[in-house]
N, C-alpha and C positions, 0 to 999 in steps of 0.2 A: 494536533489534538483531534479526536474522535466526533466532539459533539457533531450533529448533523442538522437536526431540526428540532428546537424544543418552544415549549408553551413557554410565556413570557416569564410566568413563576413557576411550575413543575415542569420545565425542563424533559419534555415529552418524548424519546428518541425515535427518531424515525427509523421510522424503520426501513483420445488421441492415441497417439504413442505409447503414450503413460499413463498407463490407466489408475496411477494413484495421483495424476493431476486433474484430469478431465471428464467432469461430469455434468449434470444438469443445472443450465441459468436458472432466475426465478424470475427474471424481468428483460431478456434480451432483445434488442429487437430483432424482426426478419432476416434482417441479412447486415452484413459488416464488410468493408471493401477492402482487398485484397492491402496489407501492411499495416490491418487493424486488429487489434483483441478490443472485447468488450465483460467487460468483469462486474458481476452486481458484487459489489462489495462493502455491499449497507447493514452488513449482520455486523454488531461489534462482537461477536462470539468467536470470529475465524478467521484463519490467512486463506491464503488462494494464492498459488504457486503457479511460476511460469517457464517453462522448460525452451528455452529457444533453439537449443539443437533439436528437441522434436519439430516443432515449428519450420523448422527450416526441411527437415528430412520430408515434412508433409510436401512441403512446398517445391522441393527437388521431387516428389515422385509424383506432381501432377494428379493427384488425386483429392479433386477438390471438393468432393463430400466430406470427408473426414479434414480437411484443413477448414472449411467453414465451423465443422463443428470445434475441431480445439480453436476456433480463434472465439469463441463463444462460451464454452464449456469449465468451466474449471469447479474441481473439487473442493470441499469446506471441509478444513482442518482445524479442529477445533481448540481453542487456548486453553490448558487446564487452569481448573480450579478449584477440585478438591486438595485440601489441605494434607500433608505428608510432611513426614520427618526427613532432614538434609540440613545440609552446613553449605551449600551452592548458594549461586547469586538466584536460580530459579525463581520464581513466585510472584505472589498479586502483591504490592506497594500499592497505601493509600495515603494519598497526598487533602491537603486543602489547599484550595484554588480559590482565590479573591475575585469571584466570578462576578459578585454585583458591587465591587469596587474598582481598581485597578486592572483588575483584567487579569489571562491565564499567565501571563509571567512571574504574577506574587503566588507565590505556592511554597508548602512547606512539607516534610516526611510526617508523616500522623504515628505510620503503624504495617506492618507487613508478615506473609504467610509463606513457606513453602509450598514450592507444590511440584508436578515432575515437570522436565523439559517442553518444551513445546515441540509436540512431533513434526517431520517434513518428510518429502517423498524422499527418493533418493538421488532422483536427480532434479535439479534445478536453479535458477537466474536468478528469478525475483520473487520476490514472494508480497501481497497486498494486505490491507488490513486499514479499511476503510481510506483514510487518508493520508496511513504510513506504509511506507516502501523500506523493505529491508533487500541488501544482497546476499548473494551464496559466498563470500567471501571475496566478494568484488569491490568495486568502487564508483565514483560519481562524477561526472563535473559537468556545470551548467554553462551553457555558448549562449550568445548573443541573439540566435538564431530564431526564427517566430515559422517560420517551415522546413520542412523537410529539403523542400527544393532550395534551399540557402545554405545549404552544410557544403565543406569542400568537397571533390571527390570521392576524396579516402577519410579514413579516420587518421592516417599519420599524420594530419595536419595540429594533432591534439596528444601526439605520444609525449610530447614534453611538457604535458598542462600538468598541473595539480592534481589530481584525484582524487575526494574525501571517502576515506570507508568507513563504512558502516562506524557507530559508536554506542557505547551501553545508554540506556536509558530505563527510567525508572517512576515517569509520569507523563508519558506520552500514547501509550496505547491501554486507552484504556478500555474498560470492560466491566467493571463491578460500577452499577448506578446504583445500588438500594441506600444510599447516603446524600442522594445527590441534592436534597434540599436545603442539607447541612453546609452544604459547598467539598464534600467529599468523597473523592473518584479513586476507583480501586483500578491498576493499570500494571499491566504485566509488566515484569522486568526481562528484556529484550531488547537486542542490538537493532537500530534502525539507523537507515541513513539520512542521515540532514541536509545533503542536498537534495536527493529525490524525493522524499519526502514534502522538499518544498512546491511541489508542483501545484499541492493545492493546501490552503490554509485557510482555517477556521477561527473568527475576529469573535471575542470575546471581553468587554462589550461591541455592540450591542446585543440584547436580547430583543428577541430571538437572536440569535447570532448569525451572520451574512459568512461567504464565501469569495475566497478571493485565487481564481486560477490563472496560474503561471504558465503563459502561452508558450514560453522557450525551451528549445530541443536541449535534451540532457544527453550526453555520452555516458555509456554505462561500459566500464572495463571489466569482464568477467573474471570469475576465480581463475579459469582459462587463458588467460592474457587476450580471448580474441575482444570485441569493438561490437556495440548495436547502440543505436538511435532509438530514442523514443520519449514522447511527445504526448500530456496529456491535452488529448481535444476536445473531451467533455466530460462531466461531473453528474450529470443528470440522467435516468434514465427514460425510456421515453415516455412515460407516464409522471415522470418529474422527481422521482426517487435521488435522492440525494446517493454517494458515495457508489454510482452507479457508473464506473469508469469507463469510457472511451479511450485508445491510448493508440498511437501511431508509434508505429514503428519499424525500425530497419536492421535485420540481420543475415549475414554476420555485415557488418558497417567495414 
């Protein structure tokens, strides 16, 4: 879920290569160390895409002006939400969420809009969205691992794990709050992945709602068949901004 930081009753949100992924932070720190990206991803308006063959081409051509910046840098692509005619799965779904009861698991369909696809660059891994991670048509699976420095080798040691890919959902990213006293959240319909996705989670009760980040390395198998590691390390930005991602990572794995 999305929520990030809200008042106890109004629910308050807090708030390269490719040059259609990499553009200006709003909250970055100075500098980020060499197998890190840093992603303010606290707008609930947008995705933010991550290209790891650029990444990597940075990082093969020693040019580490421009790799500090795409490991800093990423563009906001924005979720539609003007309303349009279509018969597609597309659109805002607004749920009720038993948010001062049971908590975000009781939820039900209210009501829902078309609207057009959600745009993306042309190339790309992953893509963020506050505290959901979708792939490019890849997949996920979560090791046991609490560092980098604990993974085997190679990735081969994981070619015959499970992989979950990505899945539809329809009340998980959400984005429309002007209901949100009613207990109802307007949230794009979009394929996200339920493991990576679980790196970090949002406990509903309590209000305000606490944060719960999953220190274990994820394998992520690209649409490509290749292999990267990557690791959320922090949720805060340095000023203390929620949904302000720190992520380690290693590619190709």
């Amino acid at each position: 879920m999305l929520l990030a930081c809200c008042g106890a009753l109004a629910f308050t949100a807090c708030q390269g290569v490719l040059s259609d992924i990499y553009d200006t932070p709003d909250t970055a720190p100075a500098t980020v160390a060499r197998g890190q990206l840093y992603i303010d991803a606290s707008s609930w308006d947008n995705w933010y895409y991550i290209s790891l063959d650029s990444l990597q081409m940075l990082a093969e051509s020693n040019d580490s002006t421009r790799l500090d910046s795409a490991q800093t840098h990423f563009t906001a692509w924005p979720i539609p939400t003007t309303e349009t005619d279509g018969t597609d799965s597309c659109g805002i779904y607004t749920y009720w969420f038993d948010i001062f009861g049971k908590g975000l698991s009781v939820n039900h369909y209210v009501s829902s809009k078309h609207t057009a696809p959600q745009p993306e660059p042309g190339e790309w891994d992953l893509a963020i969205h506050r505290d959901n991670v979708r792939t490019n048509g890849g997949a996920a699976l979560e090791t046991s691992c609490t560092s980098m420095d604990e993974l085997p080798p190679t990735s081969a040691s994981f070619a015959d794990s499970t992989f979950t890919p990505d899945t539809w959902t329809e009340n998980q990213v959400w984005i429309d709050r002007k209901q949100m006293l009613q207990n109802l959240m307007g949230s794009q319909g979009i394929s996200i992945n339920p493991v990576l996705s679980g790196w970090l989670t949002v406990n509903i009760p309590p209000i305000p709602p606490t944060f719960t980040l999953n220190s274990h390395v994820f394998i992520v198998r690209t649409r490509s068949g290749k292999y990267a590691a990557v690791q959320l390390h922090n949720y805060l930005s340095p000023t203390g901004t929620t949904c302000c991602l720190t992520i380690n990572y290693r590619y190709p794995y």
